[in-house]
VOTOR-673426 format. One line per field, with one value per residue (C-alpha): residue number from 0; x, y, z. Coordinates in steps of 0.25 Angstrom, whole numbers, always signed. Layout:
N
n NUM | ...
u X | ...
v Y | ...
w Z | ...
//
This chain:
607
n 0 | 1 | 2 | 3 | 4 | 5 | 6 | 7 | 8 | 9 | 10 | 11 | 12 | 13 | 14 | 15 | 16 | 17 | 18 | 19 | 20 | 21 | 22 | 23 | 24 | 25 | 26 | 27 | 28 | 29 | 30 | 31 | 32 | 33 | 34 | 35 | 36 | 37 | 38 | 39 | 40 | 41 | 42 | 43 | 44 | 45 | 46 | 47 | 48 | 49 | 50 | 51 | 52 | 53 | 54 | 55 | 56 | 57 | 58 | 59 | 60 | 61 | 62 | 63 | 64 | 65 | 66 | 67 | 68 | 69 | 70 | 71 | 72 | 73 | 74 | 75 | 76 | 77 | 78 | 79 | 80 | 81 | 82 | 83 | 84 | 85 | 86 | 87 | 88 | 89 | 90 | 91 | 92 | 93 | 94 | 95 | 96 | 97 | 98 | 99 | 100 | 101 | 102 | 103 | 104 | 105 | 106 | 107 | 108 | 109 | 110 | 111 | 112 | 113 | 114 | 115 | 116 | 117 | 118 | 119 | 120 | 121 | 122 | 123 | 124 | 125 | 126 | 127 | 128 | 129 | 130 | 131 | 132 | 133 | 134 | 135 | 136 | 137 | 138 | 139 | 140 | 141 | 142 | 143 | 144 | 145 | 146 | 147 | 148 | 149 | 150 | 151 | 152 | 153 | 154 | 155 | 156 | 157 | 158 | 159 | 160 | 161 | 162 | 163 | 164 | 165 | 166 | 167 | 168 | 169 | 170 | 171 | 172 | 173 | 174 | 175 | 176 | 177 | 178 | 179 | 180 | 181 | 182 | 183 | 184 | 185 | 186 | 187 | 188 | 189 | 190 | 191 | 192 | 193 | 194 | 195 | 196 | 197 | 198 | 199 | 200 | 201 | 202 | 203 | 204 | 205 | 206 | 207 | 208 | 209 | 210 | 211 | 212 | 213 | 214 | 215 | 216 | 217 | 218 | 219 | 220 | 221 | 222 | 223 | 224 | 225 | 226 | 227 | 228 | 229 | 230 | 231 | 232 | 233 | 234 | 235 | 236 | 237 | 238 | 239 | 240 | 241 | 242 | 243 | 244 | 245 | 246 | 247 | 248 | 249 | 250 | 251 | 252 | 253 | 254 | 255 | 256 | 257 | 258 | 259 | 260 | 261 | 262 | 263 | 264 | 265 | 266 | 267 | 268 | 269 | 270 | 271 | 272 | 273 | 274 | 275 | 276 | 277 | 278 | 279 | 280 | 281 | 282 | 283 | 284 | 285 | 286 | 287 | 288 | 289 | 290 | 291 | 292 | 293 | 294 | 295 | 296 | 297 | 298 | 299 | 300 | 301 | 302 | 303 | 304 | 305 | 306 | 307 | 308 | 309 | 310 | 311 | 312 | 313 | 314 | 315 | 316 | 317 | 318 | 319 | 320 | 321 | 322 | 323 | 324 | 325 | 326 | 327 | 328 | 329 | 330 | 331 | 332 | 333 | 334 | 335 | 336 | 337 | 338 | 339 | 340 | 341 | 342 | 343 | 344 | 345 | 346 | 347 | 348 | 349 | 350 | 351 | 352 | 353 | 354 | 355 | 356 | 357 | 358 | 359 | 360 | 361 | 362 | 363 | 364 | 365 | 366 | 367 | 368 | 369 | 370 | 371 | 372 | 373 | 374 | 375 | 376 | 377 | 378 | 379 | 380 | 381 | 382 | 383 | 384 | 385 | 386 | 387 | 388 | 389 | 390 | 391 | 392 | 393 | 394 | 395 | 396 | 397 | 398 | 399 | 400 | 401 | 402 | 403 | 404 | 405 | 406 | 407 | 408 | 409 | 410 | 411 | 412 | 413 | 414 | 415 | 416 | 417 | 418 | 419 | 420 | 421 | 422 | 423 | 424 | 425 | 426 | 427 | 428 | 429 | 430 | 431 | 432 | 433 | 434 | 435 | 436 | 437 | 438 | 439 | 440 | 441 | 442 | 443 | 444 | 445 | 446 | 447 | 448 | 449 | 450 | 451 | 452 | 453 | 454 | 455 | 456 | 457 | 458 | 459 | 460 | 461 | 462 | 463 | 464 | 465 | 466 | 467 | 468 | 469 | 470 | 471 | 472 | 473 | 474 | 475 | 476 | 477 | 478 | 479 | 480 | 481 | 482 | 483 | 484 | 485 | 486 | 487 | 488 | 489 | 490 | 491 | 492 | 493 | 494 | 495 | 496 | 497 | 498 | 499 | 500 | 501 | 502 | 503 | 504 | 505 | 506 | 507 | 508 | 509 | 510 | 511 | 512 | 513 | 514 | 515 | 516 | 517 | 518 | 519 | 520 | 521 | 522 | 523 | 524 | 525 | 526 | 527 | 528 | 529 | 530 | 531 | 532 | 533 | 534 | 535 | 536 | 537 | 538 | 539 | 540 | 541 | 542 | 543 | 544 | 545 | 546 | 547 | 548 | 549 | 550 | 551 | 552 | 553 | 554 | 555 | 556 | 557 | 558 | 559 | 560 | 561 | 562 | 563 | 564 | 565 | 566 | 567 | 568 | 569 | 570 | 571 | 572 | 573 | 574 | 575 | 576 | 577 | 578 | 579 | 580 | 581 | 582 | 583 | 584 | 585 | 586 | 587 | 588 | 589 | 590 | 591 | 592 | 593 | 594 | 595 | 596 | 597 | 598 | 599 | 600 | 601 | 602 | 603 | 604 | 605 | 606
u +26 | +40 | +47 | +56 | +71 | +81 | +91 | +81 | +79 | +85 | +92 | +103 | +104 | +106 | +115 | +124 | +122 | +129 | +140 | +144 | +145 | +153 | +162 | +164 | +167 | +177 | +183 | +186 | +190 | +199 | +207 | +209 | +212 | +222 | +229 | +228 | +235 | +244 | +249 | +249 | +258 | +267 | +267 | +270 | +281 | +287 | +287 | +292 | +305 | +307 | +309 | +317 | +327 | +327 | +331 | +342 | +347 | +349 | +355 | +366 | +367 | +380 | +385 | +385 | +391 | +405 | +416 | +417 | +428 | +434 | +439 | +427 | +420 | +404 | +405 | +406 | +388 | +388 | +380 | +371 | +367 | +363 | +353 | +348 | +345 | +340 | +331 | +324 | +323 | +309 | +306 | +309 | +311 | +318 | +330 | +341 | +352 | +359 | +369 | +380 | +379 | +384 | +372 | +380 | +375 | +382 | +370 | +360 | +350 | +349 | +353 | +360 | +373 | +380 | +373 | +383 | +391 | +383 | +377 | +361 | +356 | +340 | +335 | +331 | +345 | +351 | +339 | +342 | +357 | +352 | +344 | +330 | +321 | +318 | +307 | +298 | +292 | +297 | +295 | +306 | +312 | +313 | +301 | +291 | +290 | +285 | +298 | +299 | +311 | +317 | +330 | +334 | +345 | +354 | +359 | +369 | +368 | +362 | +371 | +365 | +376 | +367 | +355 | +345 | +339 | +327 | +318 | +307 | +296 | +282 | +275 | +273 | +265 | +258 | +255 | +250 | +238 | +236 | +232 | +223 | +217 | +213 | +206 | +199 | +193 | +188 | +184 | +175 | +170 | +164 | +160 | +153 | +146 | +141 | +136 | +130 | +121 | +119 | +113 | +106 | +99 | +99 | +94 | +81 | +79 | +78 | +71 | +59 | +52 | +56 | +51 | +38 | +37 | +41 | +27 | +20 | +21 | +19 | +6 | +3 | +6 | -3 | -15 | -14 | -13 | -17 | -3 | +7 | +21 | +28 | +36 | +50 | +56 | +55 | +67 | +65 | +61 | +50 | +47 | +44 | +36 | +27 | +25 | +22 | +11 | +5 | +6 | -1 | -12 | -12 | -13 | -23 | -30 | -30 | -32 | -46 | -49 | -45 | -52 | -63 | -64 | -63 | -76 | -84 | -79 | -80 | -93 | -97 | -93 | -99 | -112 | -113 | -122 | -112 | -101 | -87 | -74 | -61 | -48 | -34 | -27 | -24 | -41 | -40 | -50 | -46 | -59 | -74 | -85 | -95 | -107 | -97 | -94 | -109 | -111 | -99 | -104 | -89 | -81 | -70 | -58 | -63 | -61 | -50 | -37 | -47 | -50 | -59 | -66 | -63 | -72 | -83 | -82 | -81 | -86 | -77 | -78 | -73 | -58 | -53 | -41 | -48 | -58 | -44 | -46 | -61 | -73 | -81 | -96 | -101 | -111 | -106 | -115 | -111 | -122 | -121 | -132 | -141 | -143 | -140 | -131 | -127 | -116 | -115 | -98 | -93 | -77 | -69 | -56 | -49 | -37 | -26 | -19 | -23 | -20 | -30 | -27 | -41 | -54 | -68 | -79 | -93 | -103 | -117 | -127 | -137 | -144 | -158 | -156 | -153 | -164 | -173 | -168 | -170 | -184 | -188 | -183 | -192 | -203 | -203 | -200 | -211 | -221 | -220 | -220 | -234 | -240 | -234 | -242 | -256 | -253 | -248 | -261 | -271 | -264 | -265 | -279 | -282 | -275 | -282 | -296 | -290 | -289 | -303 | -305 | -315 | -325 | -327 | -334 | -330 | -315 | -316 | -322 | -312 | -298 | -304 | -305 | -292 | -287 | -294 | -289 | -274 | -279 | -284 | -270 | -263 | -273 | -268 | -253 | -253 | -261 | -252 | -239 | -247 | -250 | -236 | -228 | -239 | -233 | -220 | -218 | -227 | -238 | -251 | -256 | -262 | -274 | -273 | -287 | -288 | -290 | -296 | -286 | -294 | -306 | -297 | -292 | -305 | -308 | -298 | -301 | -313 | -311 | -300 | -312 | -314 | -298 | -298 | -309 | -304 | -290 | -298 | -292 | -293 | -290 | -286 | -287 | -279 | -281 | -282 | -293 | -293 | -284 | -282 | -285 | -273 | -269 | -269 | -274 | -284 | -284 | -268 | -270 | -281 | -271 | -261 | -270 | -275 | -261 | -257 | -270 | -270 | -257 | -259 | -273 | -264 | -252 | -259 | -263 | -277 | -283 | -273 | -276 | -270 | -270 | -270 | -266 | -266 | -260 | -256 | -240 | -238 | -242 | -242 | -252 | -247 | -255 | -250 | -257 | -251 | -255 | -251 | -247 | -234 | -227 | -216 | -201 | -192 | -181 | -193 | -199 | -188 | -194 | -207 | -212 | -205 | -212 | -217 | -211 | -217 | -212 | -219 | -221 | -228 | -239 | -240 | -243 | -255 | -259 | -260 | -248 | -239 | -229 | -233 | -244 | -234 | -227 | -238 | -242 | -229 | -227 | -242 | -238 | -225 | -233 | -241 | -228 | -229 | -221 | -224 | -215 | -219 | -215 | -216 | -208 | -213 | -224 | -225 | -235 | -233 | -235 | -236 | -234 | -238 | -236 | -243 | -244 | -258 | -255 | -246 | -236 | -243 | -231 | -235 | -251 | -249 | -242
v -69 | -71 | -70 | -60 | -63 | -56 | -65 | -64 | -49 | -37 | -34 | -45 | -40 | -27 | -29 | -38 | -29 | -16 | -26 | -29 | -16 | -11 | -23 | -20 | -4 | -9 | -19 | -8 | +2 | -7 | -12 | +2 | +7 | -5 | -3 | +12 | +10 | +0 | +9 | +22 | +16 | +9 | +22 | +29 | +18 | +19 | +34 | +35 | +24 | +33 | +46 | +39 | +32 | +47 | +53 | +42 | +42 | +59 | +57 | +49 | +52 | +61 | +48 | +39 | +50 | +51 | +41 | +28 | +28 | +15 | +19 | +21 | +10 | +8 | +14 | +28 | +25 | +24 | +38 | +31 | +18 | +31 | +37 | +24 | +19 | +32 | +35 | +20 | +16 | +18 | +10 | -6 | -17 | -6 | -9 | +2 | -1 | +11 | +8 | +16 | +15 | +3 | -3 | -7 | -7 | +4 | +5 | -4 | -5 | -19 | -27 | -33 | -26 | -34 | -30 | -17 | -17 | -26 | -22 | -21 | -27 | -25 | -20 | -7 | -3 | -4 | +7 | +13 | +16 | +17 | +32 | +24 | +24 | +10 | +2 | -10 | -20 | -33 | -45 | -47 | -60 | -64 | -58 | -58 | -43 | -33 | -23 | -10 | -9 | +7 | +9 | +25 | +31 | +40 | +50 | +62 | +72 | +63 | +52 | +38 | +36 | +25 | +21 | +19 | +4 | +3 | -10 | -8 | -18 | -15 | -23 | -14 | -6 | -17 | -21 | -8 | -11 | -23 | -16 | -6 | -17 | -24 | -13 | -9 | -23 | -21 | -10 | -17 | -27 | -16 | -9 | -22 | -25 | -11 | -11 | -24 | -19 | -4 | -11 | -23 | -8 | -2 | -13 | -15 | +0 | -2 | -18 | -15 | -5 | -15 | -26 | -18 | -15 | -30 | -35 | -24 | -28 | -42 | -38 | -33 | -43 | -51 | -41 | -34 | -18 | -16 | -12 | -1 | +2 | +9 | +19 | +23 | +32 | +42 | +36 | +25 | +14 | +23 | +27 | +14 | +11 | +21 | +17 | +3 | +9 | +16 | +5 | -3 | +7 | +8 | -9 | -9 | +1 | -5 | -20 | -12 | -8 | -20 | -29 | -21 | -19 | -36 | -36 | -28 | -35 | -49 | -43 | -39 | -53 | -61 | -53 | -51 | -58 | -62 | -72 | -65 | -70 | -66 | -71 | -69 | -65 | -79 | -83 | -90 | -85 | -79 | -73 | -77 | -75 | -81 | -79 | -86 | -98 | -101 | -99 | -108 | -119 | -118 | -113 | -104 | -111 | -121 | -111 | -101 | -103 | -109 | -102 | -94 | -101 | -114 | -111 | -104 | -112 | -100 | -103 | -106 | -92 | -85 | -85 | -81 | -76 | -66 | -61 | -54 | -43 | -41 | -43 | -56 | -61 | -76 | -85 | -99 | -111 | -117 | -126 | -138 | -150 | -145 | -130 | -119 | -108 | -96 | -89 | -75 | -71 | -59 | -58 | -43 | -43 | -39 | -27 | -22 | -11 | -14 | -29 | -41 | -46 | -58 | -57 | -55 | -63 | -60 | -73 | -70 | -80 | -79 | -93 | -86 | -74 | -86 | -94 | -84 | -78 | -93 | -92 | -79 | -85 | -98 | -89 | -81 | -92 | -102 | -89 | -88 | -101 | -101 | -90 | -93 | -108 | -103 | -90 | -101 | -110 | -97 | -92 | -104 | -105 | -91 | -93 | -104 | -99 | -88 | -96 | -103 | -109 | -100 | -105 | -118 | -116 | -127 | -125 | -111 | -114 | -124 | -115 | -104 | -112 | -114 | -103 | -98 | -109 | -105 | -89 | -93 | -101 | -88 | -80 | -92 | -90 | -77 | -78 | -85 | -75 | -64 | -72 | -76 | -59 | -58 | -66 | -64 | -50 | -51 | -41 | -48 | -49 | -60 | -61 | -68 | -75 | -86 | -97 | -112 | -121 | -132 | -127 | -121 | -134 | -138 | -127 | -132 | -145 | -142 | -132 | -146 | -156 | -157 | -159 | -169 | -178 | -176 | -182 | -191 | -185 | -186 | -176 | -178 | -169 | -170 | -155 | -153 | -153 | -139 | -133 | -118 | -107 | -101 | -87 | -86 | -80 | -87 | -87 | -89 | -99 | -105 | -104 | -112 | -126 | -124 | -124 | -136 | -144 | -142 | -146 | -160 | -162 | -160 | -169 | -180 | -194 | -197 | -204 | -199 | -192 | -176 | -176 | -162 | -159 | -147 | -148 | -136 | -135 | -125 | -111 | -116 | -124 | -134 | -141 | -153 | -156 | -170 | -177 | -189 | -185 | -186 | -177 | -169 | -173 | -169 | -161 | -154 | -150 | -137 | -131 | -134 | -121 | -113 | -105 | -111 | -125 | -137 | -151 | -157 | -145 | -152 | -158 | -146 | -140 | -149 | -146 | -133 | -127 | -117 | -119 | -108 | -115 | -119 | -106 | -97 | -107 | -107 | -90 | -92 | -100 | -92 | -79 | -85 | -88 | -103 | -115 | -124 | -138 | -150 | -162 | -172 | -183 | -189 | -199 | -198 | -183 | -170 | -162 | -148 | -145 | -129 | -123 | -109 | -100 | -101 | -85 | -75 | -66 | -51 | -47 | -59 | -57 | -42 | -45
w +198 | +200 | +214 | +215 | +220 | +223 | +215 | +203 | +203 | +202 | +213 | +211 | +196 | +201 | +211 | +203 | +190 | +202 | +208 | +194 | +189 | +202 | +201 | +186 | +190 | +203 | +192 | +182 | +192 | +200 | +186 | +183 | +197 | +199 | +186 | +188 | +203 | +198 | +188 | +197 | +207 | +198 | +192 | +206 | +210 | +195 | +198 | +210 | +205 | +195 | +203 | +212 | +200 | +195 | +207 | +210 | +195 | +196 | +209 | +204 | +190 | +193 | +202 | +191 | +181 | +189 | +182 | +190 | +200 | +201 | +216 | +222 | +212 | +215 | +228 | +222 | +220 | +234 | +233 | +223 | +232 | +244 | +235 | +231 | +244 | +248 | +235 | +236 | +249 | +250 | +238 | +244 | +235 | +225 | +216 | +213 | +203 | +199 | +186 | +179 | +165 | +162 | +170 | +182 | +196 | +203 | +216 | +221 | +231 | +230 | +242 | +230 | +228 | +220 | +207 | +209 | +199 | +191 | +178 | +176 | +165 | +164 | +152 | +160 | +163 | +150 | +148 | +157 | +154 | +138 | +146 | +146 | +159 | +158 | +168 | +171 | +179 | +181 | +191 | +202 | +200 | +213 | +220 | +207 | +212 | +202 | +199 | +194 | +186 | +182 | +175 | +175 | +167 | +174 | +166 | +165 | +156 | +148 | +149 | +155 | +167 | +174 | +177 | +190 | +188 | +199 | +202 | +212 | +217 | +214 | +222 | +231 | +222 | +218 | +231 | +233 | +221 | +226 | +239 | +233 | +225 | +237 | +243 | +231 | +231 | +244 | +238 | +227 | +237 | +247 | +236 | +229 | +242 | +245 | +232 | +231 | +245 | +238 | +224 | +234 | +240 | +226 | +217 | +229 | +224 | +212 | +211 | +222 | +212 | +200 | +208 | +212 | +198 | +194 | +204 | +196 | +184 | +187 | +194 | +181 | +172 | +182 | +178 | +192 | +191 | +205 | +210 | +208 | +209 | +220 | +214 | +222 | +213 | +202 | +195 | +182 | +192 | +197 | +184 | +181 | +193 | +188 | +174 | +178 | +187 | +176 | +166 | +178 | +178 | +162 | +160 | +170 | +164 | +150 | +152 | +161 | +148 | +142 | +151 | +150 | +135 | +134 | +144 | +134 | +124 | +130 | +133 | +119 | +113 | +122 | +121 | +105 | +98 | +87 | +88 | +87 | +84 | +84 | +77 | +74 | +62 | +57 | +59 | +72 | +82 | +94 | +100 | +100 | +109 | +116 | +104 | +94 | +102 | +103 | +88 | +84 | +97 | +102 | +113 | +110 | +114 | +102 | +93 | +97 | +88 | +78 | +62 | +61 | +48 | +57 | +66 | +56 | +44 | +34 | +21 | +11 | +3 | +15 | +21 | +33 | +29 | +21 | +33 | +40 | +28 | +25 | +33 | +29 | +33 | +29 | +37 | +41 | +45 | +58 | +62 | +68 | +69 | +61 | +68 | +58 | +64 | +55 | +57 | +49 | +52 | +49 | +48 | +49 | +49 | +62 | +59 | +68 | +63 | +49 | +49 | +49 | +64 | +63 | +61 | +69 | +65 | +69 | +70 | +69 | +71 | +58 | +60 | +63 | +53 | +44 | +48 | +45 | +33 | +28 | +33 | +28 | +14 | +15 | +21 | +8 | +0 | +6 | +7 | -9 | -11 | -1 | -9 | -23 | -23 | -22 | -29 | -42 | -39 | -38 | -52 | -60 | -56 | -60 | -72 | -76 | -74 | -82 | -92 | -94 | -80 | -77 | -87 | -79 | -66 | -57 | -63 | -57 | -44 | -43 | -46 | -38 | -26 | -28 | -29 | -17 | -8 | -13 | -9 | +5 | +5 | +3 | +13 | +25 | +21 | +22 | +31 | +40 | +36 | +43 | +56 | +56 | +53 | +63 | +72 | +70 | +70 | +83 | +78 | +85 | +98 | +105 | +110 | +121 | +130 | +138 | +129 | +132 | +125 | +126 | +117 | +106 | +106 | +101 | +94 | +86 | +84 | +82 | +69 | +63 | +66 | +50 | +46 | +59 | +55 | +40 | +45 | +53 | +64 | +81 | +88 | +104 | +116 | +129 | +135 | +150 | +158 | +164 | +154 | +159 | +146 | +139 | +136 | +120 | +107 | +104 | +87 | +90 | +98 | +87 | +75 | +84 | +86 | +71 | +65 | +76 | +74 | +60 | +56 | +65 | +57 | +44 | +47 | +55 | +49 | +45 | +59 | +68 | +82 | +86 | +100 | +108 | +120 | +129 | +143 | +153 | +159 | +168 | +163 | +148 | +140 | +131 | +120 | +112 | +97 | +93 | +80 | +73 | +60 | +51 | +59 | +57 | +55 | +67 | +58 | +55 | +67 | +70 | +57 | +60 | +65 | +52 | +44 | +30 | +36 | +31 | +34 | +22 | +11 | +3 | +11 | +20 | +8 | +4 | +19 | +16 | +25 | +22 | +35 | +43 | +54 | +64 | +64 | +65 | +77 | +83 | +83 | +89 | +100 | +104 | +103 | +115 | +123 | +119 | +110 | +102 | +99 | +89 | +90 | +76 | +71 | +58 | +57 | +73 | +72 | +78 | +92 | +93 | +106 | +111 | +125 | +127 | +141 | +147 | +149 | +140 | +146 | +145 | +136 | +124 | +127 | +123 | +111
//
């Protein structure tokens, strides 16, 4: 914020704005009082000349009509040169010719008396003695005085007889004006100061609310609404007080609301399950949340500013141009390394007042609706395939004993036995597609007894000891001495070391060695079963537990498998709160590796 000074604010601005206006009005009344004066008491002094030449020029206007008389010569006007003394003495530095009507002097007041008798030639007399009041103003030759000059006809019965030429000095007058003049800027000084200190007083009345309101403001600006300010008045200024009190009170009202609007809706993004973005009209994104950068693995100040089908990588069919004026849906692939991520994106338009102003697209990952959409397309697929192989067999065999077959004993016996080795085939598979809806829409309940690990082990071994000395096959046992018994369902439990030890009898080289062992770690069991076969591929081994998955179709096929074992085993082992790993890499065999709780939690036991 901004210090406030007095040179920078709105007193001097004030103050000089009042000064200047009062100078303007002193200016503009002074010129017209002084010319107003100057002509009043030139007027006045003109007058007053005037009534005086008039008074002279009647008073002797019967002098001048009598016929000269050569006896008494010019001291016949002696009368004349008494009224003029008398009549002007009060008017100093005044002239007095009086002239006959020739234009000759015939009386003076002039210390000058030799223009008696001398004729006056200014333009003024001669009209004059043509019966023209005639005056002016002139400059004194000598002095450089301001003169006023009057020439007055003297007439009888209408007859010019002479006139009365006057010149009176006017600097009196002027000194006069000059005096008032003075004073009245005296005047304008005493007035400009006294209203310097009434608008310093003024203007602080006025400024201290606009500077209270000034700080307000500012406060609000700086997002504080806490304060309010002091009204002083009821005029505008006060007025205005108010209404920035209420504006105050209505922003911080609104940006409450506002604030608290973007909570919920900073709330509502970060929480939704779905990416969202946001962009502007020309596609460039503006907004994301939290959800959509961990889909697209980038933060948001790597893509804000960006295109929208920059960032997602639309397909070529769709444009984004066209997304601002119809709502659009499409699936983008955005996998990286190997790792499949689906993103299904649908794009409205965003409209203000009728016009497209960007666009909001709504990312929803779909990898696992996908996935399993893929699956439940291979399961079908590989389940017809399943049934559709021995169903082929069984009818051409039937067919063909149809057709004669049936005549030669052994032939019969021979195709029969095929066909119910494909039937029992069926039975297991179906079988095995029972166990595992059975398993995954959790409708079974284990039962659960303490079980000695140790002699199912055997069990086990014992019920392969046919394939294993067929394969020429060893079997080792490392199982701890004082193993405690396990919590499990037994025919579970069963299932899971068939399916493992049979698969390691299938896949191992003739003359090889499956070592098992079983150890305790904590509060968990775990139980290795190693073999030395062909093993598995490690690309492989992340599909391993699909269902209808076989690395090797074909000579999974001769063995007898269908793809199902390992994930019948590995729902098995989850369902008793276990895991199972495998670890295999080609021509190195394979460990399956299975941990399982000595004691189910109550909730899993009942289920």
């Amino acid at each position: 914020m901004k210090q406030y000074t007095f040179f920078k604010g709105i007193h001097l601005k004030f103050i000089v704005i009042l000064l200047l206006v009062i100078i303007l009005a002193i200016q503009v009344f002074g010129a017209y009082f002084n010319r107003a004066l100057e002509s009043h008491l030139v007027n006045n002094f003109t007058r007053m000349l005037d009534q005086q030449a008039h008074l002279l020029a009647y008073s002797i206007q019967h002098e001048l009509d009598k016929p000269y008389n050569e006896e008494e010569g010019l001291g016949a006007y002696e009368h004349i040169q008494f009224l003029i003394d008398k009549m002007f003495a009060a008017i100093p530095h005044a002239e007095i010719q009086v002239l006959d009507r020739n234009g000759v002097v015939i009386s003076t007041n002039s210390d000058n008396r030799s223009i008696i008798g001398q004729r006056n030639t200014q333009i003024e007399v001669k009209r004059a003695l043509l019966g023209t009041r005639d005056e002016a103003i002139r400059l004194h030759p000598k002095t450089g005085h301001r003169m006023k000059i009057m020439s007055i006809p003297i007439k009888v019965n209408q007859e010019v007889v002479g006139a009365v030429y006057l010149m009176a000095s006017l600097e009196e007058t002027y000194q006069s004006i000059a005096e008032i003049n003075s004073l009245l800027v005296k005047g304008t000084l005493i007035a400009l100061c006294l209203t310097a200190v009434i608008g310093v007083a003024l203007a602080r009345t006025i400024s201290a609310p606009i500077k209270e309101m000034t700080k307000q403001t500012q406060a609000m600006a700086a997002g504080d609404f806490s304060k309010q300010v002091k009204v002083y008045s009821e005029d505008e200024i006060g007025q205005l007080a108010q209404g920035i009190n209420h504006l105050s009170q209505r922003l911080s009202q609104a940006l409450g609301e506002i604030e608290e609007e973007k909570n919920k809706l900073a709330s509502i993004l970060f929480y939704m399950s779905d990416g969202l973005i946001a962009t502007d009209r020309k596609g460039r994104i503006i907004l994301l949340n939290q959800q959509a950068e961990m889909m697209l693995n980038k933060q948001a100040k790597e893509v804000l500013g960006q295109k929208l089908s920059d960032v997602l990588d639309f397909p070529d069919e769709v444009q984004q141009d066209t997304l601002l004026f119809r709502e659009g849906r499409f699936q983008v692939d955005i996998g990286a390394d190997g790792q499949p991520l689906i993103l299904e994106i649908t794009v409205s338009p965003l409209h203000l007042d009728g016009e497209g102003q960007g666009l909001i697209a709504v990312l929803q990952d779909v990898t696992e609706r996908e996935q399993l959409e893929r699956d439940r397309k291979a399961f079908v697929a590989n389940v017809s395939h399943e049934l559709r192989t021995p169903l082929t067999t069984m009818k051409s065999y039937v067919e063909t004993l149809i057709s004669g077959a049936m005549d030669d004993p052994a032939v019969a016996k021979r195709f029969l036995q095929v066909i119910a080795n494909e039937t029992e085939r069926m039975i297991r598979l179906v079988n095995k597609l029972l166990q595992l809806s059975k398993l995954d829409s959790k409708r079974f309940k284990l039962r659960l007894k303490k079980l000695d690990l140790h002699a199912l082990i055997q069990e086990t071994i014992q019920r392969f000891s046919f394939q294993l000395q067929e394969r020429e096959l060893t079997v080792k046992l490392d199982i701890e001495a004082d193993l405690p018994p396990i919590e499990a369902d037994k025919d579970m439990l069963t299932q899971v070391l068939d399916n493992i030890l049979s698969n390691a009898i299938k896949y191992s080289l003739a003359g090889g060695q499956i070592k098992v062992t079983a150890r305790q770690e904590g509060d968990q069991l775990k139980l290795v079963i190693e073999d030395e076969g062909v093993g598995i591929p490690k690309q492989e081994l992340k599909h391993i537990f699909k269902r209808f998955y076989r690395v090797d179709k074909a000579r999974s096929r001769d063995k007898g498998g269908v793809g199902l074992g390992l994930s019948i085993t590995r729902e098995m082992i989850l369902a008793h709160q276990g895991s199972i790993e495998i670890d295999s890499d080609v021509g190195e065999g394979t460990a399956v590796t299975i941990r399982l709780p000595l004691q189910l939690s109550a909730r899993e036991g009942a289920s």
